[in-house]
N, C-alpha and C positions, 0 to 999 in steps of 0.2 A: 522118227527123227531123234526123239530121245534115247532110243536102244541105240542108236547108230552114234550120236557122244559120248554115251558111257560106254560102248566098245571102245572108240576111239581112247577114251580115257585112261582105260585098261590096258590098251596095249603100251600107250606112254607110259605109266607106272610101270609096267614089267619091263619095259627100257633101259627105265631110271636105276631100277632095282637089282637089274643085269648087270648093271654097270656098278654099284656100290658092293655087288658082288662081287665080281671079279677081278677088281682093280688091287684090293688088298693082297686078294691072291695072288696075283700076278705078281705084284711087288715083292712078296717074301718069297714065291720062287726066283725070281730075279737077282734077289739081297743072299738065297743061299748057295746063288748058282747050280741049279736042278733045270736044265735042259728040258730034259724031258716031262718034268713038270709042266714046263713053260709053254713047251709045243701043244702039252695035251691042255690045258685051260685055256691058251689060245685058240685053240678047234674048237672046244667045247662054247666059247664065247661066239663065235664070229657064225658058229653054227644054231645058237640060240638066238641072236640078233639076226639072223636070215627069214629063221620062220618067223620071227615077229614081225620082219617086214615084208614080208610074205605073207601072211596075213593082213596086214593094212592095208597092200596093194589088192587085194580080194574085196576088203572090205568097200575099199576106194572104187572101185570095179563095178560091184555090183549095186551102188550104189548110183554112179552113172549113169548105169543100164536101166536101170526102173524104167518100164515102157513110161510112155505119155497117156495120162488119162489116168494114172493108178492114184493111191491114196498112200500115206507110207506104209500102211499097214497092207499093202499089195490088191486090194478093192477097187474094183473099176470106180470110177466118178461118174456118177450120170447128170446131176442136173448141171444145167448151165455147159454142159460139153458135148461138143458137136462130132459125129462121126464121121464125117466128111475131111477131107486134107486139105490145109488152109492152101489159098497161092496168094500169094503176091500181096496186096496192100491188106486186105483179110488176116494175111500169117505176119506184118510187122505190125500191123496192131493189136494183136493177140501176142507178141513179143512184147512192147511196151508194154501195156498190161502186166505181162507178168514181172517185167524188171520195177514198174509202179507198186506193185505189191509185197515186193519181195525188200524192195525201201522201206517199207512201213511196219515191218517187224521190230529191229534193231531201234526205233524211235517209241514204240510201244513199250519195250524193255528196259528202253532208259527212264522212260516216265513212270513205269511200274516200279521199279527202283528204288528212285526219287522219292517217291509216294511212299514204301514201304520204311525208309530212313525217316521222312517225316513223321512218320509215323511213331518209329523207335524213337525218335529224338522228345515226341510230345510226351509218351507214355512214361516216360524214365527221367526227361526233364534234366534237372541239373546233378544228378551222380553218373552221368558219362564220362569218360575222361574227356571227351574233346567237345 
């Protein structure tokens, strides 16, 4: 899950950077009117921004795909997972479950947070600016 943010990170930086790239460029071939300039840094741009999203879509992709049952690290799950195909009231309660679990991250992380600011705020006391 971690490798799969920091790609995603990655590629928004080289986005970002595409973009602070080529903007200036563009403008001075635009400001000295060089055509051909213009066209080739336009390709080059719209060509560089494709595979980036082209990539993400891959990344998005295969991260969808991840059978059922795996670990993020591609490891089957054994305990607690059943080989059998859920039906019916079996498969929405094994739905809930995991939409109840998958709540309880995002509130773990705000209280770790919390906890670690309290933290800073005891250690350091009053030469914080705020």
């Amino acid at each position: 899950m971690l490798g799969i943010t920091i790609r995603r990170l990655s590629i928004w930086w080289r986005l970002k950077k595409l973009d602070r790239t080529y903007q200036p460029l563009l403008e001075k071939a635009i400001a000295f009117g060089n055509r051909e300039a213009v066209l080739k840094l336009e390709e080059q741009y719209w060509y560089q921004t494709a595979c980036l999203l082209e990539e993400r879509r891959e990344l998005r992709q295969a991260h969808v795909k991840k059978p059922r049952g795996t670990s993020s690290n591609g490891h089957p799950l054994r305990h607690g997972q059943s080989s059998h195909p859920r039906f019916g009231a079996e498969r929405d309660l094994a739905h809930q479950h995991a939409i109840q679990q998958t709540g309880k991250a995002p509130l773990l992380i705000f209280l770790a947070c919390i906890l670690a600011m309290g933290a800073i705020w005891y250690l350091w006391g009053e030469r914080l600016p705020w």
